[in-house]
C-alpha positions as CSV (number, residue, x, y, z in Angstrom):
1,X,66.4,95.2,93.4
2,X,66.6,91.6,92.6
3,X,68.6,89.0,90.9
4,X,66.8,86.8,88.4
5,X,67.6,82.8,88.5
6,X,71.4,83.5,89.0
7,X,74.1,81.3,86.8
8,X,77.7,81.8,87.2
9,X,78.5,80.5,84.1
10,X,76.7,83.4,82.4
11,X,77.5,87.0,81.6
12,X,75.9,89.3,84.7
13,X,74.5,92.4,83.6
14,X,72.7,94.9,86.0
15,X,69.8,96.7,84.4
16,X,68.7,100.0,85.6
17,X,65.6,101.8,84.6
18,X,62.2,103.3,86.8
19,X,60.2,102.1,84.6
20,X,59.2,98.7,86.1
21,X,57.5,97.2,83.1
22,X,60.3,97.9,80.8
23,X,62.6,96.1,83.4
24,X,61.2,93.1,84.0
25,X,60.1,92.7,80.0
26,X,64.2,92.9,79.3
27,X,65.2,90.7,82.4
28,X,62.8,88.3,81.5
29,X,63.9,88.2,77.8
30,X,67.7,88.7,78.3
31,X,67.5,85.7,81.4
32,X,66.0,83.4,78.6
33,X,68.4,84.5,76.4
34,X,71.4,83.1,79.0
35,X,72.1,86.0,80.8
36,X,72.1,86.1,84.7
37,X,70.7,89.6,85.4
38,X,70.0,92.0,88.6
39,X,67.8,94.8,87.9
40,X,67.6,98.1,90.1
41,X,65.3,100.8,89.5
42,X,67.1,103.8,90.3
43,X,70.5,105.1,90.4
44,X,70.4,105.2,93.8
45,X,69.3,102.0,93.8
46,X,72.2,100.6,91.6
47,X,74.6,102.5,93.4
48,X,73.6,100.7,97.1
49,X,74.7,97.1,94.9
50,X,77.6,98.4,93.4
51,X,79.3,98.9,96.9
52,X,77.7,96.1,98.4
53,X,80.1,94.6,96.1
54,X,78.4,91.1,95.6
55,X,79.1,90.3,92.3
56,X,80.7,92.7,89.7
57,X,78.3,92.8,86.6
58,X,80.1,92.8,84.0
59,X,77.8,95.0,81.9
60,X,75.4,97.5,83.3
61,X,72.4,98.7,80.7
62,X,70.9,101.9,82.1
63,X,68.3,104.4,81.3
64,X,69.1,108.0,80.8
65,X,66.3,109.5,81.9
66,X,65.2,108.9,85.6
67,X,63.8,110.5,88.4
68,X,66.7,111.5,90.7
69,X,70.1,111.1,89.5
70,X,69.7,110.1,85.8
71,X,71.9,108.0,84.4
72,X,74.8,110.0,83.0
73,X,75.4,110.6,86.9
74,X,75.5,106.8,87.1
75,X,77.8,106.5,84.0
76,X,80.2,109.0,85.4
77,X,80.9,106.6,88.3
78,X,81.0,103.5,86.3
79,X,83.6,105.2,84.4
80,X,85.7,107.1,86.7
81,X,85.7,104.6,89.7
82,X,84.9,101.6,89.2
83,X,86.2,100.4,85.3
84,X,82.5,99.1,84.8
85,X,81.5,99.2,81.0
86,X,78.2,100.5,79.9
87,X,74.6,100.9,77.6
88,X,72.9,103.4,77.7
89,X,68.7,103.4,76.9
90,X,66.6,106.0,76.2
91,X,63.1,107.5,74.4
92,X,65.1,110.4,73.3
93,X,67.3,109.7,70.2
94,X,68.8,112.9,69.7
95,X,72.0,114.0,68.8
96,X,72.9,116.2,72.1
97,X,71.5,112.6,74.0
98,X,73.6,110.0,71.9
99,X,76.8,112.3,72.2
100,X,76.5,112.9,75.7
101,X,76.6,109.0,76.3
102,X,79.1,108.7,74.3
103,X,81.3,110.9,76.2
104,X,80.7,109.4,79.4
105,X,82.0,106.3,77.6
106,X,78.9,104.3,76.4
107,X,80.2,100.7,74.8
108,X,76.6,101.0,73.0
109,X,73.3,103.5,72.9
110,X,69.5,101.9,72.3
111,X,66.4,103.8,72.2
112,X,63.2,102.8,73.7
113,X,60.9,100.9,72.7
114,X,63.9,98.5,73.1
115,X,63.0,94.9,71.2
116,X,65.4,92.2,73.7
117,X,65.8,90.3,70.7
118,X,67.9,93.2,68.6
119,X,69.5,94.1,72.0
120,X,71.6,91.2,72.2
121,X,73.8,91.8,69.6
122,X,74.8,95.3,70.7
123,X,74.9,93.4,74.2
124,X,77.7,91.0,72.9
125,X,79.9,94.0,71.0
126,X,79.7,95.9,74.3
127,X,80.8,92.7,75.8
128,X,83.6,92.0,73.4
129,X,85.1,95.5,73.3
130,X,84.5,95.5,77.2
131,X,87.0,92.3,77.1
132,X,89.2,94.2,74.4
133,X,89.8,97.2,77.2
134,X,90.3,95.7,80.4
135,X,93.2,93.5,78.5
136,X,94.5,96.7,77.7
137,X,94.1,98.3,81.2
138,X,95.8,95.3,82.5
139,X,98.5,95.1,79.5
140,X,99.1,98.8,80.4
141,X,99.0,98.4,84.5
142,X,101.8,95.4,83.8
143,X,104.0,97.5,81.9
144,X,103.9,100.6,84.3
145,X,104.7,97.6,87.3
146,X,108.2,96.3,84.7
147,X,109.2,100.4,84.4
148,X,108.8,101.3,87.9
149,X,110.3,98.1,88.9
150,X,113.1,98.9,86.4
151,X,113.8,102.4,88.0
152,X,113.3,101.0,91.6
153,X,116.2,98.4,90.2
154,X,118.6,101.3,88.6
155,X,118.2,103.7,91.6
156,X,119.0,100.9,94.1
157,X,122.0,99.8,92.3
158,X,123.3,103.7,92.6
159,X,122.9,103.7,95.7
160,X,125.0,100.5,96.5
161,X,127.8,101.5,94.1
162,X,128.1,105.1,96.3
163,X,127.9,103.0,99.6
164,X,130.2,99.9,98.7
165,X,132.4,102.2,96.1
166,X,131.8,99.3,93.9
167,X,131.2,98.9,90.0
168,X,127.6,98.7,88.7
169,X,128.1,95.1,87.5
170,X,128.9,94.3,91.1
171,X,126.8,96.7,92.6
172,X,123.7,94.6,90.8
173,X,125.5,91.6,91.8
174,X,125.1,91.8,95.4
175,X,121.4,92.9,95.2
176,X,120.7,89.8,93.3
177,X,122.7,87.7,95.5
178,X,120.9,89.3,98.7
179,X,117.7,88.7,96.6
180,X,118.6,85.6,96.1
181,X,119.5,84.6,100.0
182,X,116.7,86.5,101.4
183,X,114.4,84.4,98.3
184,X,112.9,87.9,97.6
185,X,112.2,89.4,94.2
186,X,115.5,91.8,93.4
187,X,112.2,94.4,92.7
188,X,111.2,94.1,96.3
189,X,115.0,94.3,97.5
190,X,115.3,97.2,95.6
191,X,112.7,98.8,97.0
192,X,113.7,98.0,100.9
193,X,117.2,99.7,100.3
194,X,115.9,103.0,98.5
195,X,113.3,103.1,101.6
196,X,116.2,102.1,104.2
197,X,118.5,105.1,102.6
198,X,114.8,108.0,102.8
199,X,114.8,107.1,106.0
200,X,118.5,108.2,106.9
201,X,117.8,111.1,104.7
202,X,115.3,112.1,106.6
């Protein structure tokens, strides 16, 4: 495996294929092109960078076919653990082929030859639409974070209502004031009492 002339500026993408002349032809062409690129030539290969975790590509182009794991194995674990979008490449254009990469969740699907110069655009969709669903992943993480702060919130003022046989609207009082005085989030606060009150349960 090796990195070719490394820019930070530039979008990584890891290549993966066993066929060594198709991978240095595309990491030649795609490095002109501005891309900073590390190739690996197996699965296995790939998968020993991946948890070195150097440097997160932020596209991985990989062939379907290779001896080994092929790269639908590879896909599976892009998908399913690590959030890292994908191409797929391969000589077989068939429809059983193309759907099957599709399912694993292929951003985009070339087939061999591959020309570097009409790889680029589908490059810069998978790039885009890459962008398009981590914003969402992140839009939907920060969301679930508000609700379950929310809850944390409303089941902490219960609590203190039953304990101080106050009303809610002073019950939520004194958890922001002790927010406030302890210069906590009320979230957090929230979150020390309901663990503070399992504890006695238990």
């Amino acid at each position: 495996m090796s990195p070719q002339n490394p820019r930070t500026d530039s979008p990584h993408l890891l290549l993966v294929d066993d066929d060594r002349l198709v991978l240095s032809m595309l990491a030649l062409a795609l490095t002109h092109a501005g891309y900073h690129i590390t190739t690996a030539e197996s699965t296995e290969d790939a998968e020993s960078y991946l948890c070195e975790g150097l440097q997160r590509p932020q596209l991985v182009i990989l062939d379907v076919q290779m001896p080994g794991q092929n790269g639908l194995i590879l896909a599976q674990r892009l998908r399913a653990l690590d959030h890292i979008p994908f191409m797929m490449l391969s000589a077989y254009s068939d429809a059983a082929t193309v759907q099957k990469a599709i399912d694993q969740g292929a951003l985009g699907y070339a087939v061999k030859p591959v020309d570097p110069v009409q790889l680029i655009p589908a490059i810069e969709a998978a790039l885009a639409r890459a962008n398009e669903l981590q914003e969402l992943r992140t839009t939907r993480q920060q969301l679930q974070t508000a609700l379950d702060n929310e809850r944390d919130i409303n089941l902490a003022v219960g609590i203190t209502m039953m304990q101080h046989r106050l009303s809610r609207k002073a019950a939520f009082e004194m958890l922001r004031q002790g927010a406030r005085r302890q210069q906590r989030k009320l979230a957090e606060v929230a979150q020390g009492i309901i663990q503070a009150t399992e504890t006695l349960v238990l």
